[in-house]
N, C-alpha and C positions, 0 to 999 in steps of 0.2 A: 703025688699031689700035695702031703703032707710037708712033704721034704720041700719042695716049691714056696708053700706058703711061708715057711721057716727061712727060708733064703731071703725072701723078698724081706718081711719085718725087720731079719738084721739089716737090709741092706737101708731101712727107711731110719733104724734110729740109728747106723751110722752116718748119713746125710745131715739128720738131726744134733750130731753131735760135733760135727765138722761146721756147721751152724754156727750155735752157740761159741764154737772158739773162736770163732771169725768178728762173730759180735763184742765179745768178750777182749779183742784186738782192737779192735775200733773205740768201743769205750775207753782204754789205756792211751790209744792215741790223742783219742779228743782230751782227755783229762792232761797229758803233755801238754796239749798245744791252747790251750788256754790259761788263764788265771784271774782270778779273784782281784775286780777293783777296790781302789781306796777312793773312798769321795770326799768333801768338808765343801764349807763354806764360810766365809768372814762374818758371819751373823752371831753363830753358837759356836763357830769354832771345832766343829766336832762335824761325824754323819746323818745329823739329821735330817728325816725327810721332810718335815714343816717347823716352820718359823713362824712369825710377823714381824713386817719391817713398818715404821713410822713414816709419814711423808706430812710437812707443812706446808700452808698458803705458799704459796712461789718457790718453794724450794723442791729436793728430790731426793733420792736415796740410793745410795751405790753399794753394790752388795759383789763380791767376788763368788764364786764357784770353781771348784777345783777336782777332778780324776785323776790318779793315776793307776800303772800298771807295772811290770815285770816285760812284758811284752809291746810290742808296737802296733798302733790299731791307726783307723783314719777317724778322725773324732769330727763328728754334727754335731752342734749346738743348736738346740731351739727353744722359742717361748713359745709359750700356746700356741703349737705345730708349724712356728714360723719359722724357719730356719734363720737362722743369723751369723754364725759362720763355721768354717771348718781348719780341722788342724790334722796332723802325722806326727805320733812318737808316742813314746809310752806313756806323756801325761801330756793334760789340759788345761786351761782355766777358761775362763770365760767372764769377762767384765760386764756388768749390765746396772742399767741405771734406769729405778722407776722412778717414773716422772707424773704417771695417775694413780690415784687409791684404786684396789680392785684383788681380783683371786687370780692368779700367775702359776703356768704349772713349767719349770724353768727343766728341762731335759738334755740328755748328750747320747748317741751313741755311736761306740765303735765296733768297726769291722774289723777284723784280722784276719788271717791268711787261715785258709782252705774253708774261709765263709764263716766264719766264728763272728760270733757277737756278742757284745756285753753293751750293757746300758746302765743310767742313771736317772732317779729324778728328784726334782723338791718341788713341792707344793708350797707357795708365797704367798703369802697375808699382806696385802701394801694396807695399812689405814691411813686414811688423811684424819691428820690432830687437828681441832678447834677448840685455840683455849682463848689468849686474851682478845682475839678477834666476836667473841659471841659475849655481848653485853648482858645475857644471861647470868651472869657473874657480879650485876652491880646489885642482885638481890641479896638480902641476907643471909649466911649460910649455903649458898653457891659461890662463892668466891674461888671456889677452888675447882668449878665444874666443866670439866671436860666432856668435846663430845668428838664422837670416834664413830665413823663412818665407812664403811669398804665396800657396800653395794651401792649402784646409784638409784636415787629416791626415784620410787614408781607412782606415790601416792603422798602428795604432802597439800598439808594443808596452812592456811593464810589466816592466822587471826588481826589482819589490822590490813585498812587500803593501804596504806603505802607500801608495804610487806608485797602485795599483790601486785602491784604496780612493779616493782623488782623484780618480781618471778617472772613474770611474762615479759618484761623488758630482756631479761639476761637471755629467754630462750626457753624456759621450763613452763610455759604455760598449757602446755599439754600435758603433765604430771598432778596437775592442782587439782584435786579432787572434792573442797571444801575453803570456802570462804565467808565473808560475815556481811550482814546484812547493808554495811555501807562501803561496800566495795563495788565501785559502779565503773570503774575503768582497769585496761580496755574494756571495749564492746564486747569483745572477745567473754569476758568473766559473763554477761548475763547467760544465767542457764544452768550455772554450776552451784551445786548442793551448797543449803547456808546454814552456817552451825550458829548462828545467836548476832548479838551485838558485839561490838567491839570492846566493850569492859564488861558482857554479862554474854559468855560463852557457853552454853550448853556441854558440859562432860560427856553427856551420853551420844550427843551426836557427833563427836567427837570420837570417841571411843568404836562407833557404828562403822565407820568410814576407814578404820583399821591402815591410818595413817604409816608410813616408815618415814616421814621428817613432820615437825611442827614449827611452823614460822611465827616467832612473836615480834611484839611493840611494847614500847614504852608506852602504859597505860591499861595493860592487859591484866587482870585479877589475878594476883600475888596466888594466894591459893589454888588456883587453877592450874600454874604453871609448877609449882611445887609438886600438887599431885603428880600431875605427866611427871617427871624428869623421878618420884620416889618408887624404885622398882617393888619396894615392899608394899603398895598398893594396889599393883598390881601384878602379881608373883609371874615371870617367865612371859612377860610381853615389854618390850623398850619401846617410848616414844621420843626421839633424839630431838632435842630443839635446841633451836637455833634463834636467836633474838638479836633486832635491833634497836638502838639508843643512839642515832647519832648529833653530834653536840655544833658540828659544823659540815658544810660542803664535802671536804676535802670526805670526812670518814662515810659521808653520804656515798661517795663514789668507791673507799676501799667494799664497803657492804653489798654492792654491786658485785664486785669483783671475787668476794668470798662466796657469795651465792652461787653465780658461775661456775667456780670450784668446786662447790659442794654438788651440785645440781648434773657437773660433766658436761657445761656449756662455757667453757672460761672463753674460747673465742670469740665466742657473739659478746660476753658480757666485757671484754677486752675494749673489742673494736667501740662499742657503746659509750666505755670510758673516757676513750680516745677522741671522739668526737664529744662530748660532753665538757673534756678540759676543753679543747680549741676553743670549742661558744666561750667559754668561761675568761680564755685568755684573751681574748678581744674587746671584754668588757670590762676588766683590770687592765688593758694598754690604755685605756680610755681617763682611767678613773686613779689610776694610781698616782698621778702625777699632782692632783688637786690639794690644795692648801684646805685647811681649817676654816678660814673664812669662804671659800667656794663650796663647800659642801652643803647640803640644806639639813636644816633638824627636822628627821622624822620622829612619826610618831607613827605607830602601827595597832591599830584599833580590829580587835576581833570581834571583840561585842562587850558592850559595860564597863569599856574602859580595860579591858582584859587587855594584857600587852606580851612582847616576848623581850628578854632582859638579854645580857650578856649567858655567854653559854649555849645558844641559843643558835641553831642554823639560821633561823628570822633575820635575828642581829647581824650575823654575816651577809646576809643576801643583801639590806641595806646598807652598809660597809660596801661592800664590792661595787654596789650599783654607784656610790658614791656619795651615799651620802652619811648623818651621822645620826644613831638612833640614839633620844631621848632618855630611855629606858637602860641604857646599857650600864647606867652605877648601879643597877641589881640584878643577880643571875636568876638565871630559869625564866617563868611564867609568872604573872601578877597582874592585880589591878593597881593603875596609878588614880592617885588622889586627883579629883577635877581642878582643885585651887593651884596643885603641884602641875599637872598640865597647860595651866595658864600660866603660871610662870615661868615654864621651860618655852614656853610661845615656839611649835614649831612651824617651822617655814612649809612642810609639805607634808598632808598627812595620809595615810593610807588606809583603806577599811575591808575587812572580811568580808568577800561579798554575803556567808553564811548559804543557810541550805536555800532560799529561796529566792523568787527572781529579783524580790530589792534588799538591801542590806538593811538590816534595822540599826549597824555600827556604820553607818554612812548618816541615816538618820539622826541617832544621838549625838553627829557630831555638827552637823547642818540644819540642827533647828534648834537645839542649844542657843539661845542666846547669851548665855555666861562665856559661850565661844568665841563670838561675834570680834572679840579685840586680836583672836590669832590671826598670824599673818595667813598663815593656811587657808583660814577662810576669807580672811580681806580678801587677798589673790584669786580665790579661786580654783588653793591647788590642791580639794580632794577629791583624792580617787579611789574606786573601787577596783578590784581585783577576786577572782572567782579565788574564794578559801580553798577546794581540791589541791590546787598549783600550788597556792601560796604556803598552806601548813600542813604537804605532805613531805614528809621526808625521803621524797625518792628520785626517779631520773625526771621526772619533770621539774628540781630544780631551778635548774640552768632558763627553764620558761617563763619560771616567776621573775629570777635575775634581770631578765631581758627587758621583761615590763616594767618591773619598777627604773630600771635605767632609764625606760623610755618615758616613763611618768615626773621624772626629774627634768624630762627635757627643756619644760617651760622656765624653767628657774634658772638652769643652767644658761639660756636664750638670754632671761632678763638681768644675771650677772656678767653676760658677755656685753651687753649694751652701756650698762653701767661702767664697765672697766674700758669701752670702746670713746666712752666720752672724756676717760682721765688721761686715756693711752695718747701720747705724742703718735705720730705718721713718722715711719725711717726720716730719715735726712740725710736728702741726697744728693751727693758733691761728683760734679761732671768734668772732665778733661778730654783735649781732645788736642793729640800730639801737632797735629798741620792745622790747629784753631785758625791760626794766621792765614793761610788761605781759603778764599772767598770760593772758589770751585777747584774741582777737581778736573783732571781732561780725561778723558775714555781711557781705562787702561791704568790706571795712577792707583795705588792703594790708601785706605784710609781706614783707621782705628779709632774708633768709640770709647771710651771707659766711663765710668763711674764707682765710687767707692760710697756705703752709706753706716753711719753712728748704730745699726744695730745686724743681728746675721737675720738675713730675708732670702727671700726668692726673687730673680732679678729673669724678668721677659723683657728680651729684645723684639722691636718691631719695623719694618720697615713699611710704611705707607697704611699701615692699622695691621697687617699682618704678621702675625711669629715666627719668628725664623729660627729663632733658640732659647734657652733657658738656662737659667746656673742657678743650682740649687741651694739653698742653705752658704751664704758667703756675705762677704761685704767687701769683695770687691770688685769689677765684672767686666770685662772688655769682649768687644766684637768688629772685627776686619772683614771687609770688603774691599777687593783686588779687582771686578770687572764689573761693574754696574754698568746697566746702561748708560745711555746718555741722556737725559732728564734730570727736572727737580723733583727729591727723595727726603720724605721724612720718617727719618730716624730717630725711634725712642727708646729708652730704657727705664720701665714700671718695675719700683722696687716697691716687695710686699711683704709685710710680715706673717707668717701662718697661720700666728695661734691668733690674733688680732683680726685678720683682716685689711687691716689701713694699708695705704699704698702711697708712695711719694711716683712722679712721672717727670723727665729731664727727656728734651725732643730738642734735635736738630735740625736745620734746614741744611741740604748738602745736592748743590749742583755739580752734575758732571754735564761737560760741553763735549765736542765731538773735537777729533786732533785736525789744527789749521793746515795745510798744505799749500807751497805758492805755484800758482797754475804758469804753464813757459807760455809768452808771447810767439805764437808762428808766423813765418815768414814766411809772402808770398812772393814769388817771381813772375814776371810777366813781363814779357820778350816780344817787341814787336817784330812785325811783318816785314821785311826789310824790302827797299824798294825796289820796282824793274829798270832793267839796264835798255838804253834808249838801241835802235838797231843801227846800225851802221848810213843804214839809206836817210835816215828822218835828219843827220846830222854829219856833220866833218869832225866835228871837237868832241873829245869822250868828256863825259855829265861827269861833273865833280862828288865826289863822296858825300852821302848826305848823314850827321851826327844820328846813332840810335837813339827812340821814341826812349822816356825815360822809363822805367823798370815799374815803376809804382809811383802813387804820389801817397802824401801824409794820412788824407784817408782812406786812401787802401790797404796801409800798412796795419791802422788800427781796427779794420776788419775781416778778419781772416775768412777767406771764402774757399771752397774746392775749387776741383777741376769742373765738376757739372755746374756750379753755383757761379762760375767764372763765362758761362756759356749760354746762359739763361738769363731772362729778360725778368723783370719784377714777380709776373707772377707765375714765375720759375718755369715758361715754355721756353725755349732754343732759338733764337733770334734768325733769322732767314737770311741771309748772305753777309755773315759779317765780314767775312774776308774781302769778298768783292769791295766792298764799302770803303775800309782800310787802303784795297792798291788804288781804289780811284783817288782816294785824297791824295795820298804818295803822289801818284802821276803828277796830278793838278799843280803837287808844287815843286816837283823837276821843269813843268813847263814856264812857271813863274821865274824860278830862276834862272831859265834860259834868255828869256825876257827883259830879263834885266841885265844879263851878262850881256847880251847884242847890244842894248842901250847905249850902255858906255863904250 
C-alpha cells in the first residue's frame, strides 16, 4: 500500500515537472516572437505619453504619431475609440489634425502572428488660445492676458445684455446660468439667476453660481474683473473671461463668431454671421454709391444731448445706413454743445427711445425751441428708435441698420425729387430703315431702332403691350417679320433708372393684306341645233341655219354655273326650256321656206 502511494506522488511530481518545462518553452517562445515597440510624436519629439497642443480661432493643429517595431504587426489607429485607419509592417505613423479644443486619447494597436499584441497610447491636451480676439486686454495690466480653454463652458455667466444677446444667438443659451438685471432679451433669459446691475455686479453671487466662463462688456467694474481673472484671490479656483469692446459692425460679428468657438457652437454662430452680412450687403449696395451732398446730417440723440462719435458702432450704422453722422470729428461717447448742434443744422435726427414708452431725447429735441431753425425739425425728420437695438452691441445690429435706412427714407424721397426737377428726360433719336414706306404688305419685314444721349432701359411696345426690353444701352432695335395685317402702334419708352424720367418715340405701321388678280371665266353656251324637215313635208333639203351665237357681252361679264345657267331668277329650273328653243327654231325653217317659194 506504501509502495503504491510512493509510486503515485513520483508519478504526480513528475507530470508536475514535465509542466513547468512545457511552460517554461512557451514563455521563450512568446519572448522570440515579440518585441518591444518604439513610439514618438512630432509634439516633444520623444515617447511621451501626454502633451498639449494649442489651437486658434479658425485655425488647427496637426500633430504626427509614430510606432515602430523589429517585427511585422497589422496596425489600428484610433481617436477616442474611433477607428481611423490601418496599416501592415513593422512601423506606423498616423497624421491627425485637431480642429476642436478638448481631451483626445490618440491609440494604435498591432497584432502579429500566433495572436501577439502590442499597443500604444497618448493622451492630448488640444487648448483653444484667446489672445488679441478678448478685449479683456484693453484694461490696464492685462495687456498681455491670455485665456485657455479645453473643456466646453457648462456654466457661464453674462455680465452685460448684449453679452447675452450673443450667447443665446450663437446657440449657448442653455449653459447661461447668470445674468444682470437689465438683460430682458431673448424671452428665453426671463427666469435665469441675476447677479446685480450692469456696472454694480455682486462678487458673491457670482462666486455662488461657480461659473467655468465669464462674459464681460465695456462698462463692467474694472475691479470686479480684475478680481476674477487674479488666481491669488482666489487660490486654486479659475474664472476664465472673456470680454467684449467692439468699436464697429464688422468686429460685432468676428465676437459672434469667437463665442461660437469658445462655447462649441461655431456652426449656429457661423450660419448667424452669414446671414447677418447678406442684410448688411444689401444695405451697402444701396448706399455705397451716394455722394456727400445726398447723404443727410445725422445726429443721434441718447438723452441730454449724449451722442456716439467716431470709433463708435453708432457711427458706423449711420454711415452704412447712408448717411453722415454730425458727431464723428470726436471719438467715443459725448455730449455735444446745443449752440454747436445748431450749427451743424442736421437734416435727420434720431432719438433713444430710453427705458420707457416715450423718449425724454425725442422730447428735448421737439420742444426745444432753440431747435425750431434745424432742418430736422422744419421737415419733420425725427425719429425714434427702441435704445435695446440701437446701443447694443450685438446681432441685432443689422435691425437697427435697417431702420435707420428706412428712417432716411423721407429725405432720400425729397432729394430724389429735387434732382428729378434738375435731371433732363433721355433724348431720344428714332430711325427706321423702310421710313419711306407708308405700309408694309403681310409678310414684309420691318425694324425699329432708336438710339438715346444717356444708358437707360429701353421697352418696346406694340399697341400698349411689351414685347421686349434691352437693358442698360443706348441703342436699341426691334424687327417684326409677320404681323398681321392691321394698323399697329409701335413704341419705344426710353428710361433712366436711377431718375425715373422717360423719353417715348411711337409709330404708326400699317400692314395691308397681299393683292392678287382674280382670272375672268369663260362661259360657253351652245345652242340647240335645229330639226331636219322630213322628207314627206318637202322636195328641196332646208338650207343650213348659222349657230345661235356662243354668249353675248353680258354674259361674258357674268360668270354663271351649269345650275345658275338653268335656273330662273329666283334660282328654280325653268319647265321646258328646250321645248321653247326647237319651237322657235322650227318657226323660222318655216319662215324661210316661205320666203324661198316666194321668189
Amino acid at each position: 500500500m506504501d509502495k503504491n502511494r510512493t509510486k503515485k506522488v513520483k508519478y504526480i511530481i513528475l507530470l508536475f515537472s514535465v509542466f513547468l518545462f512545457s511552460l517554461s518553452l512557451i514563455s521563450v517562445s512568446l519572448a522570440s516572437a515579440s518585441s518591444e515597440i518604439q513610439k514618438w510624436n512630432s509634439v516633444t519629439g520623444d515617447a511621451s505619453d501626454s502633451f498639449p497642443v494649442d489651437v486658434h480661432i479658425g485655425g488647427s493643429a496637426e500633430v504626427e504619431f509614430t510606432v515602430s517595431s523589429d517585427l511585422s504587426y497589422e496596425w489600428t489607429w484610433s481617436v477616442n475609440k474611433e477607428e481611423i485607419e490601418e496599416y501592415e509592417g513593422e512601423s506606423s505613423n498616423l497624421v491627425y489634425v485637431f480642429e476642436e479644443y478638448g481631451i483626445y486619447n490618440v491609440s494604435v494597436v498591432g497584432q502579429g502572428e500566433n495572436e501577439t499584441i502590442e499597443c500604444a497610447c497618448w493622451n492630448v491636451t488640444v487648448w483653444l488660445v484667446i489672445e488679441e480676439e478678448n478685449d479683456v486686454r484693453e484694461l490696464e495690466g492685462l495687456e498681455a492676458y491670455t485665456l485657455w480653454i479645453s473643456k466646453k463652458p457648462e456654466r457661464i455667466i453674462s455680465m452685460a445684455p448684449s453679452c447675452t444677446e450673443v450667447l443665446f444667438a450663437a446657440g449657448a443659451g442653455d449653459s447661461v446660468v447668470g445674468v444682470t438685471e437689465y438683460c430682458d432679451f431673448p424671452p428665453e433669459v426671463e427666469g435665469i439667476e441675476k447677479i446685480g446691475g450692469y456696472s454694480t455686479p455682486s462678487l458673491e453671487k457670482i462666486v455662488a453660481l461657480e461659473p467655468d466662463l465669464i462674459v464681460g462688456a465695456y462698462g463692467n467694474p474694472a475691479d470686479v474683473i480684475y478680481w476674477l481673472i487674479d488666481e491669488e484671490a482666489h487660490p486654486g479656483i479659475q474664472y476664465p473671461v472673456y470680454s467684449m469692446n467692439p468699436k464697429n459692425i464688422e468686429e460685432i460679428l468676428a465676437h459672434i463668431k469667437v463665442t461660437g468657438a469658445i462655447t462649441k457652437y461655431e456652426g449656429e454662430a457661423s450660419s448667424l454671421v452669414d446671414n447677418l452680412r447678406e442684410r448688411l450687403d444689401e444695405v451697402e449696395e444701396q448706399t455705397d454709391s451716394l455722394e456727400e451732398e445726398q447723404r443727410p446730417r445725422v445726429f443721434y440723440n441718447i438723452g441730454t444731448f449724449f451722442t456716439a462719435g467716431d470709433d463708435t458702432f453708432i457711427n458706423e450704422i449711420i454711415e452704412t445706413a447712408g448717411g453722415t453722422n454730425i458727431a464723428a470729428d470726436k471719438s467715443g461717447y459725448f455730449i455735444m454743445n446745443l449752440e454747436v448742434l445748431i450749427d451743424k443744422n442736421p437734416q435727420v435726427i434720431i432719438c433713444d427711445s430710453g427705458m420707457g414708452s416715450i423718449s425724454t431725447a425725442y422730447e428735448e429735441i421737439m420742444y426745444d425751441e432753440r431747435l425750431e431753425v434745424v432742418d430736422a425739425v422744419k421737415n419733420n425728420r425725427v425719429y425714434v428708435i427702441e435704445g435695446d437695438i440701437m446701443d447694443r452691441p450685438g446681432p441685432r445690429v443689422v435691425d437697427a441698420l435697417e431702420i435707420v435706412h428706412d428712417d432716411f427714407g423721407d429725405f432720400f424721397a425729397a432729394m430724389k425729387e429735387e434732382d428729378d426737377e434738375d435731371e433732363d428726360p433721355p433724348s431720344i433719336t428714332a430711325w427706321n430703315p423702310v421710313e419711306a414706306m407708308a405700309n408694309n404688305t403681310e409678310g414684309e419685314s420691318r425694324t425699329f431702332s432708336v438710339s438715346v444721349d444717356q444708358t437707360v432701359d429701353i421697352s418696346w411696345q406694340i399697341n400698349g403691350t411689351e414685347i421686349q426690353t434691352d437693358e442698360s444701352v443706348v441703342e436699341a432695335a426691334y424687327t417684326n417679320a409677320s404681323a398681321a395685317v392691321g394698323t399697329w402702334q409701335v413704341s419705344a419708352i426710353a428710361t433712366n433708372r436711377a431718375t425715373g424720367l422717360s423719353e417715348m418715340h411711337t409709330w404708326i405701321w400699317n400692314v395691308t393684306p397681299v393683292l392678287t388678280a382674280t382670272p375672268t371665266p369663260v362661259v360657253n353656251i351652245t345652242a340647240t341645233p335645229s330639226p331636219t324637215p322630213s322628207p314627206s313635208s318637202t322636195s328641196k333639203s332646208a338650207p343650213s341655219v348659222a349657230p345661235a351665237p356662243t354668249s353675248t357681252p353680258a354674259q361674258a361679264s357674268t360668270p354663271k354655273t351649269e345650275e345658275n345657267q338653268k335656273s330662273g331668277a329666283d334660282g328654280e329650273p325653268v319647265q321646258g326650256f328646250e321645248a321653247v328653243i326647237a319651237i322657235i327654231a322650227l318657226l323660222a325653217v318655216v319662215y324661210l321656206l316661205r320666203r324661198t317659194n316666194r321668189f
